[in-house]
N, C-alpha and C positions, 0 to 999 in steps of 0.2 A: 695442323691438318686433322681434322675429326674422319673423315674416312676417305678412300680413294675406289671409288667406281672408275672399270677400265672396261673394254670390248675388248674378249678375244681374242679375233683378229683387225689387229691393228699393221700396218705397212711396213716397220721396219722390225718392231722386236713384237713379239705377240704378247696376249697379254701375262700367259703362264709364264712370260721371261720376266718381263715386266716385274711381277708378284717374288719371282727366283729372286731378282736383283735386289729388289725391297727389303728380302729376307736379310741377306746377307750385312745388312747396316743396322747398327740397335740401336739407333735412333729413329728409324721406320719400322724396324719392324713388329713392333705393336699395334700399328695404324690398323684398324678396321678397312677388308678389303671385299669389295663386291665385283665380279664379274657379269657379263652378258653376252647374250649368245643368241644366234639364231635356232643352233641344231644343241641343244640338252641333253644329252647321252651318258653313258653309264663311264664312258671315255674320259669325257668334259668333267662327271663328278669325280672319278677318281684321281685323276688329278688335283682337280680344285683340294682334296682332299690331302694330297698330300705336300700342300705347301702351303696348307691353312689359309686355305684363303675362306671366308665368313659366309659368303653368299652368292651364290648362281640365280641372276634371274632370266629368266627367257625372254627375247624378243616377242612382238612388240613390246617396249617398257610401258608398264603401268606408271606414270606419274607419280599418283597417289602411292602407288604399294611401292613404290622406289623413297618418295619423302617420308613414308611411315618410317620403314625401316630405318633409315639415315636417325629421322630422333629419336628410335628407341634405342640404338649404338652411342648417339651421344649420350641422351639419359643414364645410360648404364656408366657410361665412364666417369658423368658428374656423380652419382652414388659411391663408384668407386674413391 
């Protein structure tokens, strides 16, 4: 898996659980993680912040600025 792009609010676990759970396995949990959201807030980054997650983008998704991103996370890992 080269990254995992999640929404927020998703139906059963959201996505801040989601990213928790991830953590918790060291086998994911290096995985490059991007969020999305409608409402961006100071809330939303502090969090995101405290469970590393890599990337907040705002709704509507940019296509483009969602595929830049994704190869410049993979590029970095193949350098690594």
């Amino acid at each position: 898996i080269d990254v995992i792009v999640s929404e927020i609010n998703l139906s059963k676990l959201d996505g801040f659980m989601l990213k928790q759970r991830i953590n918790t396995e060291k086998t994911f949990e290096k995985i490059p993680f991007i969020i999305t959201s409608h409402h961006k807030n100071i809330d939303v980054v502090m969090r995101a912040n405290l469970l590393g997650i890599d990337l907040i983008l705002q709704k509507p998704i940019i296509p483009e600025e969602l595929i830049g991103h994704i190869k410049r996370i993979r590029d970095k890992r193949v350098r690594l």
